[in-house]
Legacy VTK file of the C-alpha trace (Angstrom):
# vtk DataFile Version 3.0
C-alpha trace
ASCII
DATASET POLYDATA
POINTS 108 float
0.000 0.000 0.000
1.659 3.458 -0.752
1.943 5.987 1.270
-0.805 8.426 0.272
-3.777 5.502 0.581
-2.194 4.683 4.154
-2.375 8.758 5.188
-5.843 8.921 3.783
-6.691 5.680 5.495
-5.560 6.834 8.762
-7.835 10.138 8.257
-10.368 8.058 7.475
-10.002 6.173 10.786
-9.419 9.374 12.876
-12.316 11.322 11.509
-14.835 13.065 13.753
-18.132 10.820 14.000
-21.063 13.035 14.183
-24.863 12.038 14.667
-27.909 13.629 15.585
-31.477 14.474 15.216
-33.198 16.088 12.276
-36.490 16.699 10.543
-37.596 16.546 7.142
-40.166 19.416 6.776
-42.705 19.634 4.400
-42.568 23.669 4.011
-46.203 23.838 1.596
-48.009 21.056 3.765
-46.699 21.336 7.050
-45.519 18.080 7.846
-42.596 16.981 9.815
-40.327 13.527 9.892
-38.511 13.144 12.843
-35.137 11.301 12.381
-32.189 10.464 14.067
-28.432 9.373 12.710
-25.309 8.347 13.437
-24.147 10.145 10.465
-25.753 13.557 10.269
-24.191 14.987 7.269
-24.188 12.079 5.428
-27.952 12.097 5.836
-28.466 15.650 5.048
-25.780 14.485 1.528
-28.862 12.105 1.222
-31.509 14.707 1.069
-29.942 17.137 -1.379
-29.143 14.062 -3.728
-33.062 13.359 -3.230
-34.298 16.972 -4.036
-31.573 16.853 -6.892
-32.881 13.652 -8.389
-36.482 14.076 -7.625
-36.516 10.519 -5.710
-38.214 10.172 -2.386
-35.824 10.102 0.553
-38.000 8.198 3.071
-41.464 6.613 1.872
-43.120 7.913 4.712
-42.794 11.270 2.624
-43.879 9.513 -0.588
-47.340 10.616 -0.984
-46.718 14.671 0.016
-43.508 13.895 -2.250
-45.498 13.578 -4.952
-48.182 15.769 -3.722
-45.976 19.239 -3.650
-42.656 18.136 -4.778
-39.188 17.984 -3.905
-38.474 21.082 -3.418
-41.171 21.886 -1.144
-39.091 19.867 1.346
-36.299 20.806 3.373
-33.553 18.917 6.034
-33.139 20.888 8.960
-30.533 19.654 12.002
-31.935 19.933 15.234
-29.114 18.871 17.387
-25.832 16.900 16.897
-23.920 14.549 18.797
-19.964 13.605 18.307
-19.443 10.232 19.094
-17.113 9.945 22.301
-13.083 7.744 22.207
-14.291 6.134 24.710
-17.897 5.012 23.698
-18.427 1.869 21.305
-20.737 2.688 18.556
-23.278 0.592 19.792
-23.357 3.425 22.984
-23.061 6.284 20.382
-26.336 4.628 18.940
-28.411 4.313 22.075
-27.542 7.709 22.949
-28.778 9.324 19.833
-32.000 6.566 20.213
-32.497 8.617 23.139
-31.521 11.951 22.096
-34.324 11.347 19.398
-36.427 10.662 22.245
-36.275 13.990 23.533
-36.574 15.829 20.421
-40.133 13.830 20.292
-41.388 14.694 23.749
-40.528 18.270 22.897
-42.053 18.263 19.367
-45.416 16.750 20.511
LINES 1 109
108 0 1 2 3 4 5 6 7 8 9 10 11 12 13 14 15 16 17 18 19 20 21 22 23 24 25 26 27 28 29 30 31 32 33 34 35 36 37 38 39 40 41 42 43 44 45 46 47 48 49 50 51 52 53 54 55 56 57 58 59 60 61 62 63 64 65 66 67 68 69 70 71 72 73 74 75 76 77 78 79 80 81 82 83 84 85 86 87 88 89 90 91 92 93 94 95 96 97 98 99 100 101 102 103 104 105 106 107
């Protein structure tokens, strides 16, 4: 393995892990999915590639999807979480299980 692929391997490895809660807001309806992540930006790179493509992100959406359009949706972070050293990912998970939680005590 060369040099370069080990380095960018190792970045890889040492990268910030970042989860969280978010919603999925229906801006012309008014309807909100709740969601929660282990990989916040990667599910907000998920949206946009939706809205770009026209393709439902989540088929609970699929229906207003169709109804108003992709662009009448937008991804809005409500709170992240970086996963811990110490914590295994299977902690990092129930954490933002419960972090979600939260978010839907407060949203009710």
């Amino acid at each position: 393995m060369n040099t370069a692929r080990k380095e960018l391997k190792e970045r890889y490895k040492q990268r910030k892990i970042v989860g969280g809660v978010y919603l999925i807001r229906n801006t012309r309806g008014g309807r909100v999915l709740l969601g929660a992540t282990t990989d916040i930006r990667g599910s907000g790179n998920r949206f946009d590639f939706s809205r770009k493509t026209g393709l439902c992100v989540d088929m609970r959406l699929q229906e207003d999807w169709k109804k108003w359009g992709a662009d009448s949706f937008v991804f809005e972070v409500l709170e992240e979480y970086e996963k811990d050293d110490s914590q295994t990912m299977e902690e990092f998970q129930s954490d933002i299980s419960v972090l979600k939680d939260l978010w839907d005590e407060k949203l009710i």
